[in-house]
N, C-alpha and C positions, 0 to 999 in steps of 0.2 A: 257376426263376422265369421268366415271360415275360409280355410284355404280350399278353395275346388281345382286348383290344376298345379304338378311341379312338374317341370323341365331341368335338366342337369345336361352339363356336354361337358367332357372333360374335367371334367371336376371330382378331387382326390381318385378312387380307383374305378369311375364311369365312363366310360366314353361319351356313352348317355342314356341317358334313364327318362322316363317319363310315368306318372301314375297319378290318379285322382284319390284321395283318402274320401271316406264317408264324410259329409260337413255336420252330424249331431253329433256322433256317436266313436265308439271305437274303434279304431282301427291298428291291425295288430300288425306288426312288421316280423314274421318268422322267418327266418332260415339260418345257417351254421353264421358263427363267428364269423370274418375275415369278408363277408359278401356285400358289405357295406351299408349296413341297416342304421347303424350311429352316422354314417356321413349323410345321409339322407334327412336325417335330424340336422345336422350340423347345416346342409345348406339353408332351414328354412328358418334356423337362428340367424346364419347371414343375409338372410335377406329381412331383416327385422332389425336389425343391429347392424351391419356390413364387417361383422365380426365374427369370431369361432368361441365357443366353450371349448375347444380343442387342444389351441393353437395361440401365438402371438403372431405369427410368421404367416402371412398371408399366404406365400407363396407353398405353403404346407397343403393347400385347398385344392390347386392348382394338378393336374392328373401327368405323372413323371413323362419326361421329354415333349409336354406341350407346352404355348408358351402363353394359351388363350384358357380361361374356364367360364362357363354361362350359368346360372341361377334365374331359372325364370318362373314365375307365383303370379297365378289367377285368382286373386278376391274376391268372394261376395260380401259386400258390405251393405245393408240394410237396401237389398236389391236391386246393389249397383256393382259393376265389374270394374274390380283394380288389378292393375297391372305395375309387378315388380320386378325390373331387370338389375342383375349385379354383374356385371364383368371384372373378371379378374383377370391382370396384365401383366407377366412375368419379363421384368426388362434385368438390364444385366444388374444395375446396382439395388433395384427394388424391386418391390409389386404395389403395382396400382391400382386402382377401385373405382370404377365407374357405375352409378346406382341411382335410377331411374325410376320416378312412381306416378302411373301412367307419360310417361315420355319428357316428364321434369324431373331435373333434380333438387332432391330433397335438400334443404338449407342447415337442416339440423338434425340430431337425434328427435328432436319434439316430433317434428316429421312424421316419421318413421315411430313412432310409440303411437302414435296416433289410426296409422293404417294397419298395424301389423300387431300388436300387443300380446306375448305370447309366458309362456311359464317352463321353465323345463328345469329337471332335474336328470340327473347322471351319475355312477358308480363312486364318482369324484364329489358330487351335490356335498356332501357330508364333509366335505374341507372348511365350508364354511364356517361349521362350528369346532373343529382340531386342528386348524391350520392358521396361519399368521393373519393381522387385521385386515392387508390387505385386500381378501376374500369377503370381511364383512362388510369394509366400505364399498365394494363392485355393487354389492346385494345392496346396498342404501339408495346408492346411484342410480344403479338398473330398476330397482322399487318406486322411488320416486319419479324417475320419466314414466312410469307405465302407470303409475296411479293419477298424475298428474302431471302432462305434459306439458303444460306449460313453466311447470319445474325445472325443464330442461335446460333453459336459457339464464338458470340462479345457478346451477350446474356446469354452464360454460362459462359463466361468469368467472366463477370461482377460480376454475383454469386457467383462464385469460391470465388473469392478474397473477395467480402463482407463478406462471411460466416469466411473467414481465419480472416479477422482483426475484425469481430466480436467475434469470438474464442478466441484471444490476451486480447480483453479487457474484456469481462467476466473474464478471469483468472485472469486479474488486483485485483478483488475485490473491487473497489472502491479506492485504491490505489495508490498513488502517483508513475510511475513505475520509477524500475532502469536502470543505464546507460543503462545497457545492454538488459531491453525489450524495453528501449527508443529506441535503436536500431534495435531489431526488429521491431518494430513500424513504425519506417522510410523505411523500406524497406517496408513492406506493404503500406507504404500510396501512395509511387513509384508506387507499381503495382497496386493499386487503381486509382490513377489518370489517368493511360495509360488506362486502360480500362474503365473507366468511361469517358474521352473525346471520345476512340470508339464507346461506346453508343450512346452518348448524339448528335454525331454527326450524325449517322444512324438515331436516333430518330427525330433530325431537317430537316434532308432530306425530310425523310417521311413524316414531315406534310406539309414540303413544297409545295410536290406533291399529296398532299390527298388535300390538304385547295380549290384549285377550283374546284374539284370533289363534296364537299361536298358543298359548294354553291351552285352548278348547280342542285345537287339533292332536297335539303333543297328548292329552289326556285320554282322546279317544284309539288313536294309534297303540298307545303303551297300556290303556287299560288301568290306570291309577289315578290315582287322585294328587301328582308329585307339584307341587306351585313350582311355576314357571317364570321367570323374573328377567325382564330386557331391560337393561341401562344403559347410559349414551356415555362413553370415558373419552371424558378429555384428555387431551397429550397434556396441557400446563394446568397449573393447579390458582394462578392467579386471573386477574385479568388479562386476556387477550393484550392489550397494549401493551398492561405492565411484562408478561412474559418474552413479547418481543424484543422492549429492551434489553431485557436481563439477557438472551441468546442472541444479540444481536455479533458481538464476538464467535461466538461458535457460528453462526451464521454464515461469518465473511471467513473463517479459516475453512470450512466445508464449501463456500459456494454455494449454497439451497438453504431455503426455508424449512428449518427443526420442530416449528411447532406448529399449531394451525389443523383444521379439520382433515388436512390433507394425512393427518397421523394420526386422527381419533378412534377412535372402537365401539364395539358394544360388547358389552359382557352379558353371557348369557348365562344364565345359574336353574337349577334341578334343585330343589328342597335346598336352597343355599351353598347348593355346592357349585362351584363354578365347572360349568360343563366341557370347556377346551381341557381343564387339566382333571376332572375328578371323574366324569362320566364315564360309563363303561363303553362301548363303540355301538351297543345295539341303542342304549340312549341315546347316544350321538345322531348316530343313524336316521332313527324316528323322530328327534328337537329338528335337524336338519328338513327332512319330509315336512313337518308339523310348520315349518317356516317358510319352504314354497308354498304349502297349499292354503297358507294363511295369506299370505302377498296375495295370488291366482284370488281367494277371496272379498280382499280387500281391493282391488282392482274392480268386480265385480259393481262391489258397494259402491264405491264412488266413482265411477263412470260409466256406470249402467252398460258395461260391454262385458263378454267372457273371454279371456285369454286362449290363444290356441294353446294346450297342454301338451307336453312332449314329456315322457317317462323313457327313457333308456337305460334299456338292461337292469332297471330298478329290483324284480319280481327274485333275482337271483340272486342279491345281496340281504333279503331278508325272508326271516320264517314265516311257513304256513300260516300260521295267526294272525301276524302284523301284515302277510299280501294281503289277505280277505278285509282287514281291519280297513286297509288301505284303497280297496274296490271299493266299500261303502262308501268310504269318503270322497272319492270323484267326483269333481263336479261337476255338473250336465254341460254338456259340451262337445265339442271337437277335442279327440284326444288321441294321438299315435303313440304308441307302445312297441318296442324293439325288446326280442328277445329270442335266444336262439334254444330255450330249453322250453321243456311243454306247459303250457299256461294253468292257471291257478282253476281249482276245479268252480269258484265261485266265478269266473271271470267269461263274457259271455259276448264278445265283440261282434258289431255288427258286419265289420269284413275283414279277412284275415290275407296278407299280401308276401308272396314270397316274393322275395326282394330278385333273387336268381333268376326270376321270368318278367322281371320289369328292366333291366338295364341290356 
């Protein structure tokens, strides 16, 4: 799979852009800051996700006083040509998203993990392992539709049903409920539980199988021998059941469901030291790196495709040793690289793209 054509119109600070990247090999995005090298990445995330690493705010994508933006991606896929269109629609109360793969729309994320499967890391990448859970569980989520797309639909599942017994209990009001929403209740928390152990169990697989990928990478990057250690942290410390009873009260006085995968974690640990709070930031840094290029790997493995690779602005946030350390480990592939300072003397791309003569 590789991406051979993008188109942009109005989209963040383009009017319109057009360029082909190399489909093995590297391709390097140079020019100054501010000329749009990261949103060039950014659109080929939304068109893989209908989403930003950027942004929650759709309409952030969208290029100031237009009210249209276009994303358009020519695939080669095992010597067949795909086509990915994303329209973005700035109306007065939202923005909307219309997103087409060869001239259907796609039904789900599985979809779209299936045609587009891509890896990217960013200045920010490294939140994943210092910043709140929420970050880890995106990286579960996003991991498992790309390793396994048909994951994706244990994944909506899972949603469906949160949003429904969170709908139940808002309408509670705080409220003591009756017989009969106590009964709806029990049916929700039934389908809650069935699809929350399908989670939680695809979720345990997968770090099963990421956890010595991510040593092996974390070891080569940092150059030690430090054990690396991934476990899955429950929000409740009982049975799923029994914990929902017990917050079932705090449940209805918040309105949302308190426990459940929807708040689980993983804890990541460096020789037993838990790395969000005891790592120093270059470890962080490199556990971070060492955990995309483990997923991009494991991807690989079990679905016999390579991920498009996107590194932004990476080369700048770390030293001489750990870039070079980090060129070795690349893996063969499609891979765009943005950067506005002069590239790594090991680093040997087979085309180099100033963004200022493409848009």
């Amino acid at each position: 799979m590789a991406l051979d054509e993008l188109t942009l119109r109005n989209f963040r600070s383009f009017r319109e852009c057009r360029f082909r990247p190399d489909p093995d090999a590297v391709t390097v995005l140079l020019s100054p800051n501010g000329t749009g090298k990261t949103s060039i990445l950014e659109s080929i995330y939304a068109l893989a996700t209908a989403g930003s690493f950027r942004t929650t705010t759709a309409s952030d994508m969208i290029r100031t006083h237009e009210e249209l933006a276009e994303v358009h991606g020519v695939l080669i896929q095992h010597g067949r040509r795909v086509q990915i269109d994303l329209t973005l629609h700035r109306g007065e109360r939202n923005t909307t998203k219309r997103m087409l793969v060869n001239g259907q729309r796609p039904t789900s994320r599985t979809e779209l993990s299936l045609v587009l499967p891509l890896t990217v890391f960013t200045p920010e990448g490294v939140d994943v392992i210092r910043q709140g859970p929420d970050h880890r569980r995106t990286l579960l989520t996003n991991l498992l539709t790309d390793v396994a797309p048909h994951l994706g639909e244990v994944v909506e599942r899972f949603a469906k049903v949160l949003q429904q017994r969170n709908a139940l209990l808002r309408s509670l009001q705080g409220v003591r409920p009756t017989p009969s929403q106590r009964d709806e209740l029990d049916v929700w928390n039934i389908e809650f539980i069935a699809a929350a152990d399908h989670l939680i169990s695809a979720r345990v697989t997968l770090l099963h199988d990421l956890a010595p990928l991510v040593t092996h990478f974390y070891q080569e990057l940092a150059q030690n021998t430090f054990s690396v250690s991934t476990n899955y942290e429950y929000s409740w410390s009982e049975s799923l059941p029994s914990a929902l009873m017990r917050s079932l009260e705090e449940d209805v006085r918040r309105g949302y469901t308190t426990v459940g995968p929807h708040r689980d974690d993983i804890n990541f640990q460096l020789d037993g030291r838990d790395a969000r709070r005891q790592a120093s930031q270059g470890e962080q840094r490199s556990l971070a790196l060492a955990v995309r290029l483990a997923g991009h790997d494991l991807v690989q493995q079990q679905r016999g495709v390579t991920p498009l690779l996107l590194l932004d602005d990476v080369f700048s946030e770390l030293d001489p040793v750990r870039s070079d350390r980090l060129l070795q480990l690349l893996p063969v592939g499609q891979t765009l690289v943005t950067t506005a300072s002069p590239l790594p003397e090991a680093m040997s791309p087979t085309m180099i793209v100033d963004v200022t003569l493409v848009s």
